[in-house]
gemmi code that builds the backbone of each chain (N, CA, C; Angstrom):
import gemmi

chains = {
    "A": [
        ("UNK", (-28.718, 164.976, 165.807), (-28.132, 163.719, 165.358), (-28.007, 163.736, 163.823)),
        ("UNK", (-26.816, 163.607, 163.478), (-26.759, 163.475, 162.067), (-26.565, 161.679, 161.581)),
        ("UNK", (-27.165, 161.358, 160.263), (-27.046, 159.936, 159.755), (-26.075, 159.753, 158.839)),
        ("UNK", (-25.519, 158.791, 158.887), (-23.961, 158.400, 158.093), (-24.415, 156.961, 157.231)),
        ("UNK", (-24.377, 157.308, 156.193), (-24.568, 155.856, 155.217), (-22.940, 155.559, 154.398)),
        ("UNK", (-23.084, 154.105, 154.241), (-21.770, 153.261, 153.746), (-21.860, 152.468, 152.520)),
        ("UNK", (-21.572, 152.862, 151.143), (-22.396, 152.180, 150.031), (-21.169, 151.147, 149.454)),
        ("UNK", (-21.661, 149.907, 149.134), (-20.332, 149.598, 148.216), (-19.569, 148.635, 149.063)),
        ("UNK", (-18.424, 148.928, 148.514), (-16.886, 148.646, 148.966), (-16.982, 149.146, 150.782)),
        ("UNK", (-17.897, 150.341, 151.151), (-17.342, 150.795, 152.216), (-17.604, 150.030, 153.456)),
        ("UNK", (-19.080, 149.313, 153.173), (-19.504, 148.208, 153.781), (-18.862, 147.781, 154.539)),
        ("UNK", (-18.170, 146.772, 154.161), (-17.268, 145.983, 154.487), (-16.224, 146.587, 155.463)),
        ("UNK", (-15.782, 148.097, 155.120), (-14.741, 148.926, 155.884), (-15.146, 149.003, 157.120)),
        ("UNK", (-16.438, 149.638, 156.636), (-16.630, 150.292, 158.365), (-17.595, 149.321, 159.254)),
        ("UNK", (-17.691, 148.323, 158.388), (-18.625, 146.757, 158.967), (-20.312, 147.372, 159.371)),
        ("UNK", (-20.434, 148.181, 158.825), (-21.528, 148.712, 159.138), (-22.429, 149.407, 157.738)),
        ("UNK", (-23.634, 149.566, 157.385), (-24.541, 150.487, 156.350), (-24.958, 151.404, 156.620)),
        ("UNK", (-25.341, 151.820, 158.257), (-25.671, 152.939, 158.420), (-24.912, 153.393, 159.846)),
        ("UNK", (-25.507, 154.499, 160.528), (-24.754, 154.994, 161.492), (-25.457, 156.166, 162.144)),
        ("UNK", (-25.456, 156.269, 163.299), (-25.843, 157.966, 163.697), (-24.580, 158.402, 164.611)),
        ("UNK", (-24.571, 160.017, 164.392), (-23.871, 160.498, 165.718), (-24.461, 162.017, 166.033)),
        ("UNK", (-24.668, 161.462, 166.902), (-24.382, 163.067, 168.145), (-23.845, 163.884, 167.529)),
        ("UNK", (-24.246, 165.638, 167.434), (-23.504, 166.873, 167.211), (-23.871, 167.890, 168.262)),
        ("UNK", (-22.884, 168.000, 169.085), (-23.733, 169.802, 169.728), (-24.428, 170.865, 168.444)),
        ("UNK", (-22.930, 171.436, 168.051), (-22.529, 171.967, 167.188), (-22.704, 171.463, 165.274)),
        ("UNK", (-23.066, 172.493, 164.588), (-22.329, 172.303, 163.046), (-21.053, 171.641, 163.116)),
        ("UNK", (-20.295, 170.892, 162.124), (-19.323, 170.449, 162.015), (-18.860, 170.213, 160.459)),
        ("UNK", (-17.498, 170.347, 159.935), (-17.255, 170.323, 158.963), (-16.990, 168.840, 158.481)),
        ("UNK", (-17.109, 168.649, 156.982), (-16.802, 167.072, 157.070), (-15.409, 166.675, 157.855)),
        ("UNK", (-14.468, 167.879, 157.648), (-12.930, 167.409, 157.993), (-12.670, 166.927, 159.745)),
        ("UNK", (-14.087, 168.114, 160.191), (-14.022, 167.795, 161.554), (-14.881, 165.857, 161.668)),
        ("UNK", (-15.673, 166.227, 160.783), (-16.659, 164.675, 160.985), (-15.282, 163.310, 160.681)),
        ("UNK", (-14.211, 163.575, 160.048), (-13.463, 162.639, 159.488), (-12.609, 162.144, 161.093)),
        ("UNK", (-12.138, 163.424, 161.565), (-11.376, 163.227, 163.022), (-12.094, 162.325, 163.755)),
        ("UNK", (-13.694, 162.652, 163.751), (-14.434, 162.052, 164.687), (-14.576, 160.220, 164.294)),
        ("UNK", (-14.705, 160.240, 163.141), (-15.035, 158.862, 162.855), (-13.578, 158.079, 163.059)),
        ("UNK", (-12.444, 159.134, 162.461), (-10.653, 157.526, 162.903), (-10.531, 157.844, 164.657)),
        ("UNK", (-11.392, 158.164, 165.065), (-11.044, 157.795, 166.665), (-11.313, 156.478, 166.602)),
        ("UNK", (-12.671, 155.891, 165.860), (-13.195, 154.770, 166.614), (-12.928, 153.999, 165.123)),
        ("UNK", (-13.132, 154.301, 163.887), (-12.405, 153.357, 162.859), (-11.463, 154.200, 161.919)),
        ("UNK", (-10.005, 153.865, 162.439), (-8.832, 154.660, 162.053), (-8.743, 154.012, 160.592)),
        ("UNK", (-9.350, 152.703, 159.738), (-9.235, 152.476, 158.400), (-10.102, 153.485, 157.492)),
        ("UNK", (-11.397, 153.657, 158.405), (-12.193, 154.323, 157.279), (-11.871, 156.002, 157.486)),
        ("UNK", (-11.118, 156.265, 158.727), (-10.739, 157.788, 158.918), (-10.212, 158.131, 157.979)),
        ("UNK", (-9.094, 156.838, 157.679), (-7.723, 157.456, 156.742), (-8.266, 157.343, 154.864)),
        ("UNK", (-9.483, 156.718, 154.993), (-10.102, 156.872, 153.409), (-10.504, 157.790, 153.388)),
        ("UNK", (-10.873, 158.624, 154.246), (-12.057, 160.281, 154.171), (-10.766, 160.934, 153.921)),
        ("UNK", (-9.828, 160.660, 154.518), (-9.150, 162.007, 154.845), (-8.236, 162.157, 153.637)),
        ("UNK", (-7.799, 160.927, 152.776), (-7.215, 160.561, 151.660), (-8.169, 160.560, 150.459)),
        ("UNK", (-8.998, 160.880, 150.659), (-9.974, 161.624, 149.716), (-10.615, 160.595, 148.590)),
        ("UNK", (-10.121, 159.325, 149.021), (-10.210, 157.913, 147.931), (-11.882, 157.675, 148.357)),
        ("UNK", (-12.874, 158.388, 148.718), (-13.955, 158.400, 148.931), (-15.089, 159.919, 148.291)),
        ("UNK", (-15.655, 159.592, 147.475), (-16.568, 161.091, 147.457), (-17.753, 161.043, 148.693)),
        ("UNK", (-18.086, 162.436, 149.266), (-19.113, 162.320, 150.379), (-20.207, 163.368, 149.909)),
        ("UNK", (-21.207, 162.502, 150.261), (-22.001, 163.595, 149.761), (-23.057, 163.850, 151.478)),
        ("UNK", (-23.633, 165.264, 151.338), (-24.368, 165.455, 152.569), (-25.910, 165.906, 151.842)),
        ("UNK", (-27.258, 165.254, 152.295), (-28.082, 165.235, 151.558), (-28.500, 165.092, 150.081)),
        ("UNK", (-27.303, 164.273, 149.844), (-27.692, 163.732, 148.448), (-27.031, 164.883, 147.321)),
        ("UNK", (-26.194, 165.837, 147.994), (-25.570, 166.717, 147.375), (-23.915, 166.744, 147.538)),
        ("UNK", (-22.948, 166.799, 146.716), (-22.153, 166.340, 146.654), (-21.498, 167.252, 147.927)),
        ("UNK", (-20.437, 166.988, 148.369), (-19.401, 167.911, 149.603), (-18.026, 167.913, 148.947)),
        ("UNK", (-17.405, 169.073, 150.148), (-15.991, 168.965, 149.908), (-15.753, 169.159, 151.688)),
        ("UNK", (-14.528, 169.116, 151.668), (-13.577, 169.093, 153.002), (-14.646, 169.881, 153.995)),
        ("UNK", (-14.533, 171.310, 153.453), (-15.337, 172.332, 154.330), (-16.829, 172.692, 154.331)),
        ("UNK", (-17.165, 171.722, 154.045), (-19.348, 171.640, 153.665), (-19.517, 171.612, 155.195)),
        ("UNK", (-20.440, 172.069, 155.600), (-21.100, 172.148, 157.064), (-21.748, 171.076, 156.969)),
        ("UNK", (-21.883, 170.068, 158.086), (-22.907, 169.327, 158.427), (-23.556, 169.741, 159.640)),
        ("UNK", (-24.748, 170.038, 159.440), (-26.398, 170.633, 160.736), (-26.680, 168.737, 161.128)),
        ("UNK", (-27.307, 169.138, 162.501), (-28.046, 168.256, 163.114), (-29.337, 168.226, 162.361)),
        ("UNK", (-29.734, 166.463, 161.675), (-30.538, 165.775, 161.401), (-30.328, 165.736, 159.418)),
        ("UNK", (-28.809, 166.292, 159.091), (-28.375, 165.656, 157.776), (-28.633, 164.756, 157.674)),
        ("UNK", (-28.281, 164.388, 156.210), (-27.610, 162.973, 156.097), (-26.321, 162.591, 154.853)),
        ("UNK", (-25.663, 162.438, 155.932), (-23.684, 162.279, 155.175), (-23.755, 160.571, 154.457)),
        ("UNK", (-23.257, 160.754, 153.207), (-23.249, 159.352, 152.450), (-21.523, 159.264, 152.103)),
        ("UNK", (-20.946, 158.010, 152.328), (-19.757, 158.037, 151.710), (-20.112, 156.784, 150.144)),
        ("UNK", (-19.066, 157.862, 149.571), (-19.383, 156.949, 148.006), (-18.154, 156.506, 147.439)),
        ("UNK", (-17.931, 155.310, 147.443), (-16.540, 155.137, 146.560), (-16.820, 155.361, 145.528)),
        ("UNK", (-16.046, 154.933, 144.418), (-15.853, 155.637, 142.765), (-17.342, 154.718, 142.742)),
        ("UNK", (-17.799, 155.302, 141.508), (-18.826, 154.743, 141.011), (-18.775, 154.015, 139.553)),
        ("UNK", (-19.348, 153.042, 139.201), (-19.367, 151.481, 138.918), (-20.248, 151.411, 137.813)),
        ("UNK", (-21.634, 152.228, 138.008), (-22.522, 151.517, 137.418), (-22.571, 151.347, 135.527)),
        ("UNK", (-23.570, 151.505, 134.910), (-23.969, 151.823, 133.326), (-23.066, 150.199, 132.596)),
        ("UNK", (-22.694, 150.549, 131.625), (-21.957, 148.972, 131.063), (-20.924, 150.299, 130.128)),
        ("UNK", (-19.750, 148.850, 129.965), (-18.699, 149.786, 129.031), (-19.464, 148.826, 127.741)),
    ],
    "B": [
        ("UNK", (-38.838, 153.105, 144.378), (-38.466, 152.764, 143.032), (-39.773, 152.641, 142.072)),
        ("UNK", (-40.064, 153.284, 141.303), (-41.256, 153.234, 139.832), (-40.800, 152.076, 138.556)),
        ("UNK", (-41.657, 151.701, 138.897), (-41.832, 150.536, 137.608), (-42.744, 150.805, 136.602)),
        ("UNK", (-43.112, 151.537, 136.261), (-44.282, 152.139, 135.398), (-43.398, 152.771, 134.224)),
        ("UNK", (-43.675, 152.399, 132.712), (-43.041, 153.164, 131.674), (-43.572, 154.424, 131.406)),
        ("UNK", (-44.120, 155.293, 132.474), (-44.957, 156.247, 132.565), (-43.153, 157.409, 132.517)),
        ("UNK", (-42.326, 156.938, 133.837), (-41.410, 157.795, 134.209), (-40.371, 157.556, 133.157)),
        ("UNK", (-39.509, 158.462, 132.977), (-38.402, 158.813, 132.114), (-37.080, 158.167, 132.645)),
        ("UNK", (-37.215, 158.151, 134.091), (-36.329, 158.044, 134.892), (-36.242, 157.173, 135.856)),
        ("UNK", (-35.946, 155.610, 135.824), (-36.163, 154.959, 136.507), (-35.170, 154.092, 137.036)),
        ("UNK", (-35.101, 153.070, 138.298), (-34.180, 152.557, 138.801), (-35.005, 151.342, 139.308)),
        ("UNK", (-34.204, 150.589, 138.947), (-35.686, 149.273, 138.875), (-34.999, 147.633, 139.235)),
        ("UNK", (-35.248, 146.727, 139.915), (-34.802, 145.625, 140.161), (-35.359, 144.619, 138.740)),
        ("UNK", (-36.536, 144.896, 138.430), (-36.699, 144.025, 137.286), (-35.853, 144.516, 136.082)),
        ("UNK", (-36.451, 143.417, 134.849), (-35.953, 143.545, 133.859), (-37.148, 144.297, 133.039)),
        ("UNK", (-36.547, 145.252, 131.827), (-37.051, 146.118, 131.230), (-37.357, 145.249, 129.831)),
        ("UNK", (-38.313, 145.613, 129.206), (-38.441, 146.015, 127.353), (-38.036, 146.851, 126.749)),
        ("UNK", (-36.790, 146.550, 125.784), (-36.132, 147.663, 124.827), (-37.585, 148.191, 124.065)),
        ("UNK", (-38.112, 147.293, 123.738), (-39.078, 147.990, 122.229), (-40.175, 148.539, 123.203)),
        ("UNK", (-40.173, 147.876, 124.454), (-41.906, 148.951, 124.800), (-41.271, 150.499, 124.911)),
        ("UNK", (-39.947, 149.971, 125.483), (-39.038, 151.623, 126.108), (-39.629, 152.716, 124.800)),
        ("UNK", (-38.726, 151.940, 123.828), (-38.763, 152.615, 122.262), (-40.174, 153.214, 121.883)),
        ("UNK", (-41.390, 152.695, 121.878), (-42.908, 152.705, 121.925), (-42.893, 153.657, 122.541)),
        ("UNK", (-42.975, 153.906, 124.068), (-42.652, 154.609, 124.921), (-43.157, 155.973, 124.471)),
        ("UNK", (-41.587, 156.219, 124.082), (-40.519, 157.741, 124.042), (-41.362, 157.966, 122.451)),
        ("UNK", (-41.709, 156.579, 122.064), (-42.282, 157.302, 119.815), (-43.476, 158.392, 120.449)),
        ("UNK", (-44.109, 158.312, 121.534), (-45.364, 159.058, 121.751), (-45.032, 160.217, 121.986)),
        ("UNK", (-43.928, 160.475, 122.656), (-43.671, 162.107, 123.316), (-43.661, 162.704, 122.737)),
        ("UNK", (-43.784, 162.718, 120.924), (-43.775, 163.920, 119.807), (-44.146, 163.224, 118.390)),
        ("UNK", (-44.637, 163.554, 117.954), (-44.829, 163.297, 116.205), (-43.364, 164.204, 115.415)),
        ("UNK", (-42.708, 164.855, 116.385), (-41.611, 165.781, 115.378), (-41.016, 164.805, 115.745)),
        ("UNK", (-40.993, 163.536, 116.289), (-39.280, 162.397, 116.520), (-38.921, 161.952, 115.342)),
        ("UNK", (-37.652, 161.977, 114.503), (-37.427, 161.924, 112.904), (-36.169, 160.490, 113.627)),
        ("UNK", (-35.473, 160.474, 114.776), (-34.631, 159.868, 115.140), (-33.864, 159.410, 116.570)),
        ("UNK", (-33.981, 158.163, 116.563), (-33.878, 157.731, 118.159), (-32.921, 156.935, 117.967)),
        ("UNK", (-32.186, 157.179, 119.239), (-30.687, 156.353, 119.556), (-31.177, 155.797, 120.685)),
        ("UNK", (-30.541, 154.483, 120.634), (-30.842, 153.714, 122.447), (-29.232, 153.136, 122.479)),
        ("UNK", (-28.615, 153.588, 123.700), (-27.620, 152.806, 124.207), (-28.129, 151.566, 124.971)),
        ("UNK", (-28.004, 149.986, 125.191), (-28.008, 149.368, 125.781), (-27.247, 148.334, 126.720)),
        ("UNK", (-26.811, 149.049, 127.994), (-25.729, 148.179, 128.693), (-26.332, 146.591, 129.143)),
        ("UNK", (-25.391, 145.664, 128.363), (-25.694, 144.345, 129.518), (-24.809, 143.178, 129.809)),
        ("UNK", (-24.790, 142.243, 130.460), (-23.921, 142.194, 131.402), (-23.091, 141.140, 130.426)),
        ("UNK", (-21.446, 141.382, 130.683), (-20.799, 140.471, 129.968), (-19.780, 139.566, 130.531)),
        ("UNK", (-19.146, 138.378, 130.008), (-18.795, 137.553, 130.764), (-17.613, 137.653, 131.520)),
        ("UNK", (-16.583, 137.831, 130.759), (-15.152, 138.469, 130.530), (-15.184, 139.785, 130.996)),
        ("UNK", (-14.607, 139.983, 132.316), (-13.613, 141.188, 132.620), (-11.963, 140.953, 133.451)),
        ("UNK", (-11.271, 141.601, 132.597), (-9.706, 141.804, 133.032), (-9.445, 140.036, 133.331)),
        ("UNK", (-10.172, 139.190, 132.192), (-9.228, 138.171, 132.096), (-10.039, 136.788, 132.718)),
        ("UNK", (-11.065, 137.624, 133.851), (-11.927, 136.817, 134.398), (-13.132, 136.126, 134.063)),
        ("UNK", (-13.681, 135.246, 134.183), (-15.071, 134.682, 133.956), (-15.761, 134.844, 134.854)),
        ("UNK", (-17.067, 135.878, 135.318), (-18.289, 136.547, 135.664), (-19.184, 135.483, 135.764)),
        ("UNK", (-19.767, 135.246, 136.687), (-20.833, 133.869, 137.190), (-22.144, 135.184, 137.511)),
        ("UNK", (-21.564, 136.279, 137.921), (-22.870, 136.794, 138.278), (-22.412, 138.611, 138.409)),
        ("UNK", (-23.714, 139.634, 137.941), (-22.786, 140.961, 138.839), (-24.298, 140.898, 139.754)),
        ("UNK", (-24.255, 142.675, 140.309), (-24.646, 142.706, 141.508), (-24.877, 144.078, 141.045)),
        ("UNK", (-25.741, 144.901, 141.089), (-25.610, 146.493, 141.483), (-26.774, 147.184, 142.389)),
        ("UNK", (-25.896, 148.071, 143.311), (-26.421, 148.746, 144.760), (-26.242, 150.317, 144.027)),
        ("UNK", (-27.638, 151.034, 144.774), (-27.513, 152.136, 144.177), (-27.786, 153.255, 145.652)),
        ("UNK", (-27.523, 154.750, 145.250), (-28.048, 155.282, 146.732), (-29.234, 155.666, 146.484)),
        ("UNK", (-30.499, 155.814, 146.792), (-31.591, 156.354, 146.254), (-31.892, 156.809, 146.944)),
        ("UNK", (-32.968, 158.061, 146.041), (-32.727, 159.021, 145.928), (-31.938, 160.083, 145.094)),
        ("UNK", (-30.536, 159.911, 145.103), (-29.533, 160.745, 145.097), (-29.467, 159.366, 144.040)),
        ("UNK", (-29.597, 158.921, 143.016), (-29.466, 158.433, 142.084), (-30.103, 158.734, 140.810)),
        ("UNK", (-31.442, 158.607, 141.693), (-32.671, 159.171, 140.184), (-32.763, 160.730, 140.643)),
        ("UNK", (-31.961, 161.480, 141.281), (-31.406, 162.881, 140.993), (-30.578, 162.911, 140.231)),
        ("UNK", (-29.899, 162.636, 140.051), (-28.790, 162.426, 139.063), (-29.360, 162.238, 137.713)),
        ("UNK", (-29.820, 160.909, 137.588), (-30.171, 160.536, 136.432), (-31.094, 162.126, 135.936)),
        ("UNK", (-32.130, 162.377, 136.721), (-32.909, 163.603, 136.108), (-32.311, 164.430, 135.546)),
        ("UNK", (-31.408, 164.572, 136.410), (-30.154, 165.669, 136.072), (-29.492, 165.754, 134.941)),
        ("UNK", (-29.148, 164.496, 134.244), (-28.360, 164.085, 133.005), (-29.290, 164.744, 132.044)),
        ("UNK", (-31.035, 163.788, 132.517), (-31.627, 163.612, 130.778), (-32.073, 165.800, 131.207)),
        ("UNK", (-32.632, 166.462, 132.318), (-32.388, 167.537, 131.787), (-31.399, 168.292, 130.963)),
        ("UNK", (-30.113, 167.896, 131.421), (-29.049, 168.612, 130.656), (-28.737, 168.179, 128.980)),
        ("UNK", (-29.049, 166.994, 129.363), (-29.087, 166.568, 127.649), (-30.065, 166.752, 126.626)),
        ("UNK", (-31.296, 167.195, 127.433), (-32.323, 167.965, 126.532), (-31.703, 169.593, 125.936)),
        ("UNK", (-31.663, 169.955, 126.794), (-30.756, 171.517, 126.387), (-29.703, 171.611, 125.989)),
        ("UNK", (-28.592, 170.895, 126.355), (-27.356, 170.761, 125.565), (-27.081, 170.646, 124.140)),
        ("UNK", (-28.198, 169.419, 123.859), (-27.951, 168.746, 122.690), (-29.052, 168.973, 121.884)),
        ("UNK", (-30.253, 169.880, 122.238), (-31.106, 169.792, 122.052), (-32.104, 168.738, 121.136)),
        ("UNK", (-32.108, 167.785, 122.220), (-32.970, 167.075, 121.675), (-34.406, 166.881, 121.752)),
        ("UNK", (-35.522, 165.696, 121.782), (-36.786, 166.067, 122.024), (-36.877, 165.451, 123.740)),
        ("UNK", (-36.648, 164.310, 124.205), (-35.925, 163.928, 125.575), (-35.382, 162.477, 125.616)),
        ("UNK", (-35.534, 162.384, 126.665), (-34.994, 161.073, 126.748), (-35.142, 160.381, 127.880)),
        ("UNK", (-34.979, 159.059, 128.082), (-35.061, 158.227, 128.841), (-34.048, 157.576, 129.637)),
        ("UNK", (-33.970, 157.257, 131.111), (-32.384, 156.459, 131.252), (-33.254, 155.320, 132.219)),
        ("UNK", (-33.034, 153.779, 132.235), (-33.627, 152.969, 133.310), (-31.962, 152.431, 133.613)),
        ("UNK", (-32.269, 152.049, 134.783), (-31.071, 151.263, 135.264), (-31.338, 150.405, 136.148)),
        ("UNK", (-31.038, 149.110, 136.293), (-31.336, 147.765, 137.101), (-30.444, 147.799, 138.286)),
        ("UNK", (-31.145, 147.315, 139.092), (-30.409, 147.490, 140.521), (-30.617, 145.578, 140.745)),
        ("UNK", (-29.423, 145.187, 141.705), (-29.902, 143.239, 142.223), (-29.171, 142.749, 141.209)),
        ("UNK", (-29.425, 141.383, 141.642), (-28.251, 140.494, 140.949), (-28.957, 140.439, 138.978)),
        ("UNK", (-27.689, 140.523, 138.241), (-27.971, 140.257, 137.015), (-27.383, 139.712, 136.670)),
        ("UNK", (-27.814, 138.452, 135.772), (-27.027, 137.536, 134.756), (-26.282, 137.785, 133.672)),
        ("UNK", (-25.567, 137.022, 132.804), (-24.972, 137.268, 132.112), (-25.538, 137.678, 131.095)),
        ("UNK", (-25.639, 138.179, 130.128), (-26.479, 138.462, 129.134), (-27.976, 139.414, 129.195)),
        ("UNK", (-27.750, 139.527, 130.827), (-29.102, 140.544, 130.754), (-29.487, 141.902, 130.679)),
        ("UNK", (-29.934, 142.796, 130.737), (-30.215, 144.088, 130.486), (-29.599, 144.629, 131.863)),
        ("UNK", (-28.677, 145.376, 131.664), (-28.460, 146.801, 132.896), (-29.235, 147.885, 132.855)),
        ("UNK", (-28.619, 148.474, 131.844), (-28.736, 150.003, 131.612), (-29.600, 150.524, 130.225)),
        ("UNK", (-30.456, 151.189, 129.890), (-30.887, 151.867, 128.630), (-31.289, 152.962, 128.897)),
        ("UNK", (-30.492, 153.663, 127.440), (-30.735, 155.024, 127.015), (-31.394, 155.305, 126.353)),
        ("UNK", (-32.941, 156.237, 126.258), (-33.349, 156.198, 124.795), (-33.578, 157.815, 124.590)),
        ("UNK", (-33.138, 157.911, 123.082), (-33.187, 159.725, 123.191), (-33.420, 159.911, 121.929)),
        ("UNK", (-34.629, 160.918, 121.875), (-35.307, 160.970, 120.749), (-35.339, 162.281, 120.351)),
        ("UNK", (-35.064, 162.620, 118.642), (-34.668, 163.874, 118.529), (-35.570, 164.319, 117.353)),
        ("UNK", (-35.193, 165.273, 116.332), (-35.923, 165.959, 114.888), (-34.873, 165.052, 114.051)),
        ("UNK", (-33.774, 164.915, 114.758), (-32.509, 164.528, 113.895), (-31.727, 163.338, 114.426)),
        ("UNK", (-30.992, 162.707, 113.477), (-30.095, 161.685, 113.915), (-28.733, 162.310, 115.077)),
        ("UNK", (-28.312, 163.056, 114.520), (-27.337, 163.392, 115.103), (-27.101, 163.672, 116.506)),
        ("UNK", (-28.373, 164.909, 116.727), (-28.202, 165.297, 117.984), (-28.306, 164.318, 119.035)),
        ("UNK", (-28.922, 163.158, 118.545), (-29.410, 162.274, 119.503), (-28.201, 160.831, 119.700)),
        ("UNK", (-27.176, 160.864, 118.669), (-26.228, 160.262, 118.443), (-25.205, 160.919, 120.134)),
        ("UNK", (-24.797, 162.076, 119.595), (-24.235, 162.632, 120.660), (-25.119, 162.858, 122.421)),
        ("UNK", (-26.031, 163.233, 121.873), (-26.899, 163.288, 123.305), (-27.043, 162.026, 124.350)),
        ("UNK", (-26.814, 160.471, 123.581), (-27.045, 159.290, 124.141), (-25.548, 159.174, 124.333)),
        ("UNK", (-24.309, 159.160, 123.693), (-23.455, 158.512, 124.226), (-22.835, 159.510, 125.226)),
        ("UNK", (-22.938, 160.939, 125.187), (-22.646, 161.699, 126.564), (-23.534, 161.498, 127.779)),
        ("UNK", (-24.653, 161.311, 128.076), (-25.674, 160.141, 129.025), (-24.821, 159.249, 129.600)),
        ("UNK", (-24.320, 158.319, 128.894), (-23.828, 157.181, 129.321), (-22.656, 157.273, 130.241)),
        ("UNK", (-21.582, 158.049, 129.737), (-21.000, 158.611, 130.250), (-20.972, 159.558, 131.448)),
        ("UNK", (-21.636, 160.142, 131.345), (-22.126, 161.354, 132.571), (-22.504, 160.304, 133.566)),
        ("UNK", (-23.510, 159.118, 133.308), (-24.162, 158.114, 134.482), (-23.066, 158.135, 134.807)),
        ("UNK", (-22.007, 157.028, 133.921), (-21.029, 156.420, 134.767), (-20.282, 157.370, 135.697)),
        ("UNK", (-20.098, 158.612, 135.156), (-19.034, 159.600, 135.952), (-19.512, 160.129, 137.323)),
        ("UNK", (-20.920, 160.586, 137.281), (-22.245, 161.147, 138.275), (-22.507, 160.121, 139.276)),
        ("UNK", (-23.493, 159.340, 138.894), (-24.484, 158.685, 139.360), (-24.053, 157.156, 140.277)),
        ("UNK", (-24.206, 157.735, 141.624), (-24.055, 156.934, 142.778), (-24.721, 155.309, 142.786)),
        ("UNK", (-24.268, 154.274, 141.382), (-24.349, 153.561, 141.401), (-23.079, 152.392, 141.234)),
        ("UNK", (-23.533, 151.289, 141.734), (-22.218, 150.549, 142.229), (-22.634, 148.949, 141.893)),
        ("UNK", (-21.234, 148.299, 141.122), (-21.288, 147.214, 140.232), (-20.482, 146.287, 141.135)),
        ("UNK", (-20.826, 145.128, 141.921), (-20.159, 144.108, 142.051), (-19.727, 143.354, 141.110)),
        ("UNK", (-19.202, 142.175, 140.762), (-18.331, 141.312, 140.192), (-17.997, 139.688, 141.069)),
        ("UNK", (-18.623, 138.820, 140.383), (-18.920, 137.527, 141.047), (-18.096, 136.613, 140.143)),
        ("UNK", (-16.929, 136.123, 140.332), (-16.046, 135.458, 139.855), (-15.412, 133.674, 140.730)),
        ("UNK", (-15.050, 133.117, 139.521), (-14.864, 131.748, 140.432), (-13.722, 131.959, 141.875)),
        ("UNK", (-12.667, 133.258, 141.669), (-12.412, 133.571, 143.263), (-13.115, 134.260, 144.071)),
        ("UNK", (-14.247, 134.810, 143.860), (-14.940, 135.494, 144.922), (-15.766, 136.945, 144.493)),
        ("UNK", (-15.776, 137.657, 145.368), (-16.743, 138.815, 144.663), (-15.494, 139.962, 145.005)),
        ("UNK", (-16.156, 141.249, 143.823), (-15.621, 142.362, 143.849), (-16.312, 143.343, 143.537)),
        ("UNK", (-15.827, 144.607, 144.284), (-16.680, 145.938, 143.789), (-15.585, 146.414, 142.914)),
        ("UNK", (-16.621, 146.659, 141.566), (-15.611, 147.305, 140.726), (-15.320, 148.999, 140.804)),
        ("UNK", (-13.982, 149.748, 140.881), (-13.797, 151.136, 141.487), (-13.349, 152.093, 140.107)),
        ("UNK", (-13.043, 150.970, 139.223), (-12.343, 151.947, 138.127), (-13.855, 152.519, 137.063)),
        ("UNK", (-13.735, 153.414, 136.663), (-14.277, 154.057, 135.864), (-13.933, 154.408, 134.450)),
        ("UNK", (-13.784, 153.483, 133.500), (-13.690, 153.751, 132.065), (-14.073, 155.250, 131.801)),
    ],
}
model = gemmi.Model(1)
for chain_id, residues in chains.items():
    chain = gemmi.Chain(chain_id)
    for i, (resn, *xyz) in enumerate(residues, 1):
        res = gemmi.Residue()
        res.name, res.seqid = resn, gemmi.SeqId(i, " ")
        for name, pos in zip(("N", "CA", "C"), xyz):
            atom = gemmi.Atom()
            atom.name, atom.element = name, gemmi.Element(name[0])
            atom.pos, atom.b_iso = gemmi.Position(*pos), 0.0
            res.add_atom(atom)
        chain.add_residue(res)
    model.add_chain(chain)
structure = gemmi.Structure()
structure.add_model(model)
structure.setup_entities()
């Protein structure tokens, strides 16, 4: 089982903060993106449009990063914080 | 989350002391000749709007990695003596403390440059996230100065 966190803005997207899913198999994020617009085709089309950074254990990803059973995948919109 | 001015590196719901920060970091060396502190805090006016309140959510963990990450690189980069980054997480008022940098060097300079590339690097790096509480409603802010 891998864990899926939603920070931010994404909240609201995927109406949810956290998440688990099922893996037989390793899976790539691109494959993890297919899996998630089956069931929310808004937040599919932000992964896949890249208007999201993902990170898997707190380490940043790209398209083809492996995700193992008992990760944990974070989606991050742009980041906000410090003061101008 | 550490609340103790023990850590360098902290992420904290309360509010901080600039001068204990400053106190702080004077101990880490008798060679400190010069210290820069950036201090972010919260202002009223953005893009036209009037701010009743912000908000900031962070990922942790994978935040005060980051942050470590900065003040290591900015020790070696810039070589300075080190430095400090706190950052407030929860609702903050207008006028209150966000963010401080404190970076203490042999010299003015290095520590001139060493603090305002910090600031920067947070904002660019570090998986933290600024709401925006306005008389129409709330917002997450996405743009990055």
């Amino acid at each position: 089982m891998i864990s899926l966190k939603y920070f931010a803005s994404l909240k609201s997207i995927a109406g949810k903060e956290e998440d688990s899913l099922e893996i037989e198999n390793p899976i790539t994020i691109d494959q993890l993106s297919d899996i998630i617009s089956k069931t929310a085709p808004k937040m599919g089309a932000i992964i896949r449009e890249k208007k999201v950074m993902i990170s898997v254990n707190q380490e940043m990803a790209s398209a083809d990063t492996v995700i193992h059973d008992g990760d944990e995948v974070a989606f991050l919109p742009p980041f906000s914080g410090g003061a101008q | 989350m550490s609340t103790t001015t023990d850590s360098k590196i902290r992420i904290q719901l309360e509010d901080f002391s600039v001068t204990d920060e400053i106190e702080a970091m004077k101990k880490v060396s008798r060679n400190i000749g010069g210290i820069t502190t950036f201090l972010g805090t919260g202002r009223e006016l953005s893009k036209g709007q009037n701010i009743t309140q912000l908000n900031f959510e962070h990922y942790p963990k994978m935040a005060e990695k980051k942050l470590e990450e900065i003040r290591a690189q900015a020790i070696k980069d810039y070589g300075i003596i080190d430095m400090s980054i706190i950052h407030r997480i929860g609702p903050i008022d207008i006028g209150e403390n966000i963010v401080l940098i404190v970076a203490v060097g042999e010299h003015r300079g290095e520590t001139f440059k060493a603090c305002e590339w910090a600031i920067a690097e947070l904002k660019r790096t570090t998986p933290i996230w600024k709401r925006e509480t306005t008389s129409t409603g709330e917002v997450w802010v996405q743009d990055t100065p």
